[in-house]
Each structure stands twice: as structure tokens, then as C-alpha cells.
C-alpha positions in Angstrom: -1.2 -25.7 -14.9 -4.7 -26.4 -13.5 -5.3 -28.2 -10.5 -8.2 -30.4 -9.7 -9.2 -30.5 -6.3 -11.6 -33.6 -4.6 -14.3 -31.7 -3.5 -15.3 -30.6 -7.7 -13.5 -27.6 -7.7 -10.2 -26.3 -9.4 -7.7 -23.8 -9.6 -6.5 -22.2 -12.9 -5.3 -18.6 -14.3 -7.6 -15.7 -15.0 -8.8 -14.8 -18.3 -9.6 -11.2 -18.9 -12.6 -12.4 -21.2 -14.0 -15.2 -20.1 -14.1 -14.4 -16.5 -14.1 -10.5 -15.6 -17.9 -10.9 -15.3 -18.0 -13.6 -12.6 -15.0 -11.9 -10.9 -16.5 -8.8 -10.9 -19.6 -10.5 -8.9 -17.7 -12.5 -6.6 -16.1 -9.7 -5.3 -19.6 -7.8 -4.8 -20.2 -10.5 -2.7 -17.0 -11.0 -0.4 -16.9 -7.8 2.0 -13.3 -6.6 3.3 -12.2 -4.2 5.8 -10.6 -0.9 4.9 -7.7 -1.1 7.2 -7.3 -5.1 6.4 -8.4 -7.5 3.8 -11.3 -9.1 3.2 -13.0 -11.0 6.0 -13.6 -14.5 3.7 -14.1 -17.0 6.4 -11.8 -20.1 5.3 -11.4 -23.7 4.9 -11.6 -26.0 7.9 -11.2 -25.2 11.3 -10.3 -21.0 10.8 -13.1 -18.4 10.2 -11.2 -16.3 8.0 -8.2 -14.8 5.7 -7.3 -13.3 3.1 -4.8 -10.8 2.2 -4.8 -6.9 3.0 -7.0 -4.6 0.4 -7.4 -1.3 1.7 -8.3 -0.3 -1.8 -9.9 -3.4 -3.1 -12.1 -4.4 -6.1 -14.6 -4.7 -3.7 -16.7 -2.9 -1.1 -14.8 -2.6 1.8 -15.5 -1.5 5.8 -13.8 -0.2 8.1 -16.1 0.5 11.4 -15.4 3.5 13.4 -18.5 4.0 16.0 -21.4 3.4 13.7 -19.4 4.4 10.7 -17.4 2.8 7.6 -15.2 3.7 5.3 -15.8 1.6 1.9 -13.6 1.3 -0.6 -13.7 -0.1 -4.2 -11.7 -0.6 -7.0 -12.6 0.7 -10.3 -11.4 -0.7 -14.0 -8.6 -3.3 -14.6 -8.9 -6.0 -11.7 -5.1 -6.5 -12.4 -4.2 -3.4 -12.0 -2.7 -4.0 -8.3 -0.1 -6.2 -10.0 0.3 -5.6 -13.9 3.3 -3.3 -12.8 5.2 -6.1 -12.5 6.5 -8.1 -15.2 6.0 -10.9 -13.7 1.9 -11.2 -12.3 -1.4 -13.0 -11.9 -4.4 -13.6 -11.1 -5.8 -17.5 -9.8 -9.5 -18.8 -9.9 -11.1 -21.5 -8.6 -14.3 -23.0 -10.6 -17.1 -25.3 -8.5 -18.7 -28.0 -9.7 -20.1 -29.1 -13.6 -21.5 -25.6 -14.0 -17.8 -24.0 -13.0 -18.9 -21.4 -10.7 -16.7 -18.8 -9.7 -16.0 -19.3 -6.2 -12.1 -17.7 -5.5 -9.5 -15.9 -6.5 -6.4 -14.6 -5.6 -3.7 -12.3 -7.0 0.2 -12.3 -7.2 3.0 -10.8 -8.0 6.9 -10.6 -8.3 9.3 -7.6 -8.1 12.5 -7.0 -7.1 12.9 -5.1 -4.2 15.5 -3.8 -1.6 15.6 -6.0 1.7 17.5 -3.2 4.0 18.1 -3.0 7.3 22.1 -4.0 6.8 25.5 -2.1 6.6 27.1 -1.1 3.8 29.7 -4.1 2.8 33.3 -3.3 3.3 36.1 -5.1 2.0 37.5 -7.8 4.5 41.0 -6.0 5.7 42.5 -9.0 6.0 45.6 -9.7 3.4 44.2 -13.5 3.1 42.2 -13.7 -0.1 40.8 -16.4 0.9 39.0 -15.0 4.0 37.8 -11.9 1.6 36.6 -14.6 -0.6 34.6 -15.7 2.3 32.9 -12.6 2.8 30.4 -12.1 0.1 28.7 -8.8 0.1 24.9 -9.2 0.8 22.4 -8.8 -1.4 20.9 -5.3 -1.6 18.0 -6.4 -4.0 15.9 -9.6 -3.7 12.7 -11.0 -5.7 9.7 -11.1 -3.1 6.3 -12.3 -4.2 3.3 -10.0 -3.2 0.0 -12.0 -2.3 -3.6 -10.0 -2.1 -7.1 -10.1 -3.6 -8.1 -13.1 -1.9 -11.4 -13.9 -2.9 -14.0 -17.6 -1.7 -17.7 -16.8 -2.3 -19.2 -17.3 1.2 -21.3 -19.7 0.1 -18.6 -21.9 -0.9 -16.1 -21.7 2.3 -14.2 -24.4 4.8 -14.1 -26.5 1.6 -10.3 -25.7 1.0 -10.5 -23.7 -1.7 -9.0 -20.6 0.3 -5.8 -22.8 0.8 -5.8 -24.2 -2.6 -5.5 -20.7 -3.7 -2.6 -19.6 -1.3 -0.6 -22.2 -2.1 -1.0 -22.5 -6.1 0.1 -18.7 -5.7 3.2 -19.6 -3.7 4.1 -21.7 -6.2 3.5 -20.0 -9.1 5.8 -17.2 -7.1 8.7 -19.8 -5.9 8.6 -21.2 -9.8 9.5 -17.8 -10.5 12.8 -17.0 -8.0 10.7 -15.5 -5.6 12.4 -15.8 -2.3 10.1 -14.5 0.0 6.1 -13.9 -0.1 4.3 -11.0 2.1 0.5 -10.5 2.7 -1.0 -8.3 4.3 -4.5 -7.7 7.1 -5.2 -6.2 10.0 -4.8 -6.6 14.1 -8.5 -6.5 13.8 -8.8 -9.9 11.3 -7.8 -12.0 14.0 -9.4 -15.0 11.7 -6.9 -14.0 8.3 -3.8 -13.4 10.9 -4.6 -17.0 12.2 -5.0 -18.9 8.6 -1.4 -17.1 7.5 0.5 -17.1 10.8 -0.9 -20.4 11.5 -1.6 -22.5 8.4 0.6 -21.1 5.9 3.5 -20.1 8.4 3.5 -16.4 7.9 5.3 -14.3 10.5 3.8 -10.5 11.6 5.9 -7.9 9.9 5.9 -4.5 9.5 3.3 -2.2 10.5 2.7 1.2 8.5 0.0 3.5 9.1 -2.4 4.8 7.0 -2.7 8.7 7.2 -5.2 10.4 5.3 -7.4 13.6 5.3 -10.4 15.2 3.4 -9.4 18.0 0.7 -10.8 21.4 1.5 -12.7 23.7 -0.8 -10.1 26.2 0.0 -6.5 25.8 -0.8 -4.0 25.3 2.4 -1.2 28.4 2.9 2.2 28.0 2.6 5.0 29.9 4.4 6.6 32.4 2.4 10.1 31.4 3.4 9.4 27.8 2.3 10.1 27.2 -1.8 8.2 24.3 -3.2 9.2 22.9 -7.0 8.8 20.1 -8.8 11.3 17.5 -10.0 11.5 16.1 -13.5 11.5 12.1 -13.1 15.6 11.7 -14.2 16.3 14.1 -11.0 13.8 12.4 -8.9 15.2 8.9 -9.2 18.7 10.6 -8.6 17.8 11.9 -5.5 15.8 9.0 -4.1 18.9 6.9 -5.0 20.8 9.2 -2.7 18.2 9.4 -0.2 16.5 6.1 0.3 19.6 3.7 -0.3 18.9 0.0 -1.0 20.8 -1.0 2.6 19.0 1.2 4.3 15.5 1.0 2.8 12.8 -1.8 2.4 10.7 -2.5 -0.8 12.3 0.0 -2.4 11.3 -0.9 -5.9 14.3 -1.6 -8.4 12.5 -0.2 -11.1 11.8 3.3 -9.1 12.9 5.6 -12.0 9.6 3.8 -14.1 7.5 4.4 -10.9 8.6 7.8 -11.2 7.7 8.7 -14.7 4.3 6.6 -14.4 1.8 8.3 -16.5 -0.1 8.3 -12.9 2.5 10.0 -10.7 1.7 13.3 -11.1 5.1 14.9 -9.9 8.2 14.5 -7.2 8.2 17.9 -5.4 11.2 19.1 -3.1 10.6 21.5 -0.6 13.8 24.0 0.7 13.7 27.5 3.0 14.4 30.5 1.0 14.2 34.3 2.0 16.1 35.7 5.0 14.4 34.1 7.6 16.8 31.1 7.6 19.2 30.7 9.4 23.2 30.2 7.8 24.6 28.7 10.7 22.1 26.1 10.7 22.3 22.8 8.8 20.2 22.6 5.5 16.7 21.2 5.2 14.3 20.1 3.0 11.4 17.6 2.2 10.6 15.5 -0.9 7.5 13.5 -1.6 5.6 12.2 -4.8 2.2 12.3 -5.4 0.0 9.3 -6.9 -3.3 9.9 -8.5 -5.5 6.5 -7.8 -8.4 8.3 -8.3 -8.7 6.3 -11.8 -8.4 3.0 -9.9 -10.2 3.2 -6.6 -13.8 5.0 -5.2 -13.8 5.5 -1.4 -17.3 6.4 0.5 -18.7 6.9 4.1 -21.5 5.4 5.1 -23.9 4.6 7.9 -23.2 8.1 8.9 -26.0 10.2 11.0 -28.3 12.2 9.2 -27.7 15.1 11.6 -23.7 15.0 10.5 -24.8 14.4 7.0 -27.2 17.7 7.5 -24.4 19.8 8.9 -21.9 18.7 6.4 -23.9 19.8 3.8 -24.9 23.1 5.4 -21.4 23.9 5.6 -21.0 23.3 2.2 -23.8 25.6 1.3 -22.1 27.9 3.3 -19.0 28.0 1.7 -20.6 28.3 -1.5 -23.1 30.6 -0.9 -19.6 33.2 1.3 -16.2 32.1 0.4 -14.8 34.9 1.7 -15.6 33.5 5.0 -13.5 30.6 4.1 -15.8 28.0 5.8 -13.7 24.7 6.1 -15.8 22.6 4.4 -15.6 19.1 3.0 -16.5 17.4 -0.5 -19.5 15.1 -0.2 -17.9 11.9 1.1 -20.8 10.2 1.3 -20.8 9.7 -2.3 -17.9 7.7 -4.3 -14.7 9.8 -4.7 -10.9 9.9 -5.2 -8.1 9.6 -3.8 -4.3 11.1 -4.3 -1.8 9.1 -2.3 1.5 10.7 -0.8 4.7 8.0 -1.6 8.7 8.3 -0.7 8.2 11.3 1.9 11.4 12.1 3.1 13.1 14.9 4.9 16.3 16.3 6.9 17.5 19.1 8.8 15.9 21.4 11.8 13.2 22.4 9.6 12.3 19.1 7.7 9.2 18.5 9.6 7.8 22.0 8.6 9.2 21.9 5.2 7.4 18.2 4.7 3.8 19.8 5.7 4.5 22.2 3.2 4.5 19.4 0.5 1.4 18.1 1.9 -0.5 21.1 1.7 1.0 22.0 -1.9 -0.2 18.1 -2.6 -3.6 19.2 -1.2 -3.7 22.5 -3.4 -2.8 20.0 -6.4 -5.8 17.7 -5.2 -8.4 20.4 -4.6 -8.1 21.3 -8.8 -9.5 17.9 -9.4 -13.3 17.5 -8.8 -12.9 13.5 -8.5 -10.3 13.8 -5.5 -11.5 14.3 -2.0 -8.8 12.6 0.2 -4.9 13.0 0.3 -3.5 10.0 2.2 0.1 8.2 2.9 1.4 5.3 3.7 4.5 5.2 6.2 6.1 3.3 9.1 4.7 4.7 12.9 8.3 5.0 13.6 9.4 7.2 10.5 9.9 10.5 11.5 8.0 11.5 8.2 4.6 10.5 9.9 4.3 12.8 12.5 4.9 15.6 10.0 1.5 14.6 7.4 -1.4 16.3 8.4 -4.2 13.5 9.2 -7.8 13.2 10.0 -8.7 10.1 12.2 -11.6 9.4 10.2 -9.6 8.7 7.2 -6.9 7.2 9.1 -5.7 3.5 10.2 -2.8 1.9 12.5 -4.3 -1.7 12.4 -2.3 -2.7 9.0 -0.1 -5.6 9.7 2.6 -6.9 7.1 3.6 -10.9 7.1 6.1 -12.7 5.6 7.1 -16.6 4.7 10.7 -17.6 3.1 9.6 -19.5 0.2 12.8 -21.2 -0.3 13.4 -24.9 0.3 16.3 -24.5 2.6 14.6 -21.6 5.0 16.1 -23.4 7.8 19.2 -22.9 6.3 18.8 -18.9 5.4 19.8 -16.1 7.2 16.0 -14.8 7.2 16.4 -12.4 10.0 14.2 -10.1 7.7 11.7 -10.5 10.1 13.1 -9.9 12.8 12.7 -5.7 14.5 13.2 -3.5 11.9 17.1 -1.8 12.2 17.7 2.0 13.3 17.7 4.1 10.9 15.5 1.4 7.8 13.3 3.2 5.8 9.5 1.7 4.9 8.9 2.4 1.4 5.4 1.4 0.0 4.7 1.2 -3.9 1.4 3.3 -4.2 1.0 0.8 -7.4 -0.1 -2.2 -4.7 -2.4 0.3 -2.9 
């Protein structure tokens, strides 16, 4: 259903051949920030919005002291949403000549909401009062809204909010029962236009940890055992140990995650040898590891020729003596890859040390593909997980911000205490397929 909007401009649904031209130059013009979306000044009286692309079909900045870190998605613009069965992408034409001017993407999937109990049986002998005790939902349909997209040439004409809210509906036609977005603290402009306009509340907040592969393949303690899991055994044990009640956005259809032709492998980490200790509880660490380095390029610039020049030199170094084992870096001032680190768990004493194990073996699978420079995860400050993945500042970000809107008719009338503080013990799990 196309919408025709006042001001000569409309709203309709992508179509891969008549438009991936124009949307391919619309977003060469709309610049984004790494760590948030894109900084598309809006309609009216805000000065921007837009929802979070950290890896966008754009160029993207993130400033850090005279730096950036750009980011730009490569192939299928859909590709951020064609995992779920129910997607698209929105467009908004300008004028006799239909201009390109907006977009916006969305999707549906089912997901786990978390952060309640288990449900127990009512004790009571009534049946009536069990009746009255229905066991909450552990999955529920939540529309994801990104990519959004107004040519700056063509802003505070509305066509920002046409967008949003053709999405919403599109989602809420669909069952969805709750949309998220996502920026940055530092977009005060797109945190006003959803908090404000569009009635968006602030969220969740997971940090992005990444750090540069080496030429030179991280060690891994002898006593710690690292092997991979087949996908059937995978989605066995993250059933076990990221349950629905207990973990958000878990994705219903995690076995198909797992056995995506671009997860390279589920890897469990255990201590072995004599060194551990019997009397001590068991540990171990599990993590997955997606290669996006098909779907995203990543790049530094506006560094300083003298760190450019000593970068390099090291590199010529390590070349020229490995032995020495210089710890150099891949050029990163030149478009490269990315593998990203999804549903890092852990438990037991040793946990945290068995989980940097994983990372490094993740690294050492990363440094045998010449397009990958950067291993990177996505996970809440407060999971114990995050202090245990190795980080580089540079390539790291705490600014994301997560919103949230009840789409339903009757939100007044729902118990949508999903965003309120996150419960004890809830488990963050982002779908490296919306990265």
C-alpha cells in the first residue's frame, strides 16, 4: 500500500531492480556514526534520527580524537533483515521525477522477552484460581526498525516520520507487539525524534568490544581444551544455557542461526590435564563465531601520517623477522573484515579464563583469512562474559543505546514492564544477523 504524502512525496516497498541503484546513492550520501545510526537530521522541529547501524550500507563515523572508524555494508541491502520471514524495506519518492529521498528497513522475529520466573502451577486446589494463572509468554514477535535513510537535501519535510510510521505498521499488521531501534548517547537528535516523537523508551545498553587480529596467532594454555560443536549439539546446549525466561532476544529459530552457512562454528572450551582441580566445580566457555566479512568493510581514517608510518614499519618488521614476533596489525586503513563473537557464555571458577581462550582460538581462526582484521562482540556491560573478551578501545563502543515502543492498541492496558531495569541474572543475546 503506497502512501501519498502533501508535500509530493510517497512511501512504497523496495524493489530489488528498479531501485538498488538510487538506494545505493542515497546512502553514499547520508553519513552515520559507528557506534549509532545515521545522523539524518529530521522533519520539523528535531535535527535528527534514525535507527542504530554500526555496520551500515553506508559510510559510517565514529570520532575518537581526530579519528573515525567507517563502516559499510557490502552486497544485498536486505541482508540485515532477509533472515526473517517476515521483512522489508520502505522508500520514499519526491516529486514528478520520483527521487529517491528515504528509506527505512524492518523486520519481524520471534524472540524471547526474559527477565521472568519460571511458571509454577498455582497450589491452590481451586481450578478456577489455576485457571487464573496463565503462564507468561516465553516467546513474543518484536519488530526490528534500522536503515533509516532522508537525503539531506530533502529533510524537515516529514518524510523521516512518514517512514517510521509506515514501518510500524507494516510490523503491527503483522502481530508484532513491540518495535526496538537502536542509536547512540551521542545522537542526542535520533534519541529525541524516537523518545520524543514516536514514544520510544531507552533500553538496553550492550557494548561493543572489538580488537585488531595479529599477524601472529594468540597462545592457549595447555590445560585449557578447545573443540568445536556440530550445530544439533550447539542449539542443545544453548537451550540449556541461555533459557527463554532468562534470556532476551534469543532468537526462536537459534538452531537455523546456528547452521547458517556464515557461522563458522560453536566452540566449547573445558580444563583438561592435571592442573585442575577435582574438588572444584566444573567450568567452561562456549561462544560462536560469525563471519560478516562478506557483508560489511570497516576502515580508519583521518589517522596521522606519523601512526600510519609506524604502523606500517611494524609491519615491515614482522615481515621482514617473524621470529621476533613483532605485534603487528593488518593495514586498517584500508577496507577489511570483520568476524563477530555471538552467545558467549561461561560458568565455574575458571570460566573467565576459559572464555579468553575461545577468543584467542576465534582470533587464530580469523588470522587464516586475509579479508578479516577485527574480532568483535556484542554483550551487555553487566554480563560477566564482557570483562573476559579481550578489547582494543579503538575498535570498541559503550554509547549503543536500545529503545523500545509497545505497538499494541491497548499498551495502557499491558503489562510492558519490559522496559523497565533489566532482572538479575537476564541474559542479552544479540543476533550477529542484525549487525
Amino acid at each position: 500500500m503506497d502512501i501519498e504524502m502533501k508535500v509530493s512525496f510517497r512511501v512504497r516497498e523496495f524493489d530489488m531492480e528498479r531501485d538498488l541503484a538510487a538506494v545505493e546513492e542515497l546512502e553514499r550520501r547520508c553519513q552515520v556514526g559507528l557506534c549509532g545510526d545515521d545522523t539524518t537530521p529530521d522533519d520539523d522541529d528535531h535535527s535528527g534520527g534514525g535507527s542504530k547501524l554500526r555496520k551500515t550500507t553506508t559510510t559510517t563515523t565514529k570520532k575518537k580524537k581526530g579519528m573515525s572508524l567507517s563502516v559499510e555494508q557490502v552486497g544485498d541491502p536486505l541482508a540485515r533483515v532477509r533472515h526473517a520471514p517476515e521483512h522489508v524495506m520502505l522508500v520514499s519518492e519526491y516529486g514528478e521525477e520520483k527521487e529517491m529521498v528515504g528509506l527505512i528497513k524492518a523486520c519481524v522475529r520471534v524472540v524471547s522477552r526474559g527477565g521472568r520466573k519460571k511458571h509454577k502451577p498455582s497450589s491452590s486446589p481451586n481450578p478456577k484460581q489455576q485457571q487464573q494463572q496463565p503462564s507468561p509468554a516465553a516467546y513474543v514477535k518484536v519488530a526490528c526498525l534500522l536503515g533509516l535513510r532522508v537525503s539531506p537535501s530533502h529533510r524537515r519535510l516529514g518524510i523521516a516520520t512518514a517512514l517510521v510510521e509506515r514501518a510500524e505498521e507494516w510490523c503491527r499488521e503483522r502481530g508484532a507487539a513491540h518495535a526496538t531501534m537502536a542509536t547512540t548517547t551521542s545522537n542526542a537528535a535520533s534519541l529525541a525524534l524516537f523518545t520524543g516523537r514516536f514514544g520510544y523508551a531507552p533500553f538496553r545498553r550492550p557494548e561493543f568490544l572489538g580488537r585488531p587480529v595479529h599477524a601472529h596467532r594468540l597462545p592457549i594454555p595447555s590445560a585449557h581444551r578447545v573443540f568445536p560443536l556440530p550445530p544439533p549439539l550447539a542449539a542443545a546446549a544453548y537451550a540449556r544455557l541461555c533459557p527463554p525466561h532468562a534470556t532476551e532476544f534469543l532468537p526462536a529459530d537459534m538452531p537455523a542461526l546456528l547452521s547458517h552457512k556464515l557461522t563458522l562454528g560453536t566452540f566449547v572450551a573445558i580444563e583438561s590435564g592435571p592442573e585442575r582441580d577435582p574438588s572444584a566445580p566444573p567450568s567452561f566457555a562456549v561462544l560462536s563465531v560469525w563471519d560478516s566479512t562478506r557483508s560489511m568493510r570497516l576502515r580508519v581514517r583521518g589517522a596521522p601520517a606519523l601512526l600510519r608510518a609506524s604502523l606500517a614499519a611494524l609491519r615491515a618488521l614482522d615481515r621482514g623477522a617473524p621470529w621476533m614476533r613483532v605485534p603487528s596489525i593488518p593495514d586498517i586503513f584500508s577496507p577489511f573484515g570483520a568476524y563477530l563473537l555471538y552467545g558467549l557464555r561461561m560458568s565455574g571458577p575458571a570460566g573467565p579464563d576459559l572464555l579468553r581462550s575461545l577468543c584467542h582460538h576465534a582470533h587464530n581462526v580469523a588470522g587464516k583469512n586475509p579479508a578479516c582484521a577485527v574480532v568483535a562482540a556484542d554483550v551487555a556491560p553487566d554480563d560477566p562474559a564482557a570483562a573476559a573478551v579481550p578489547r582494543w578501545r579503538r575498535f570498541s563502543c559503550d554509547e549503543d543505546v536500545w529503545c523500545i515502543k509497545n505497538l499494541t492498541k491497548n499498551a495502557d492496558d499491558d503489562d510492558d514492564g519490559w522496559a523497565a531495569t533489566v532482572p538479575s541474572g537476564t541474559v542479552l543475546f544479540v543476533d550477529p544477523r542484525e549487525f
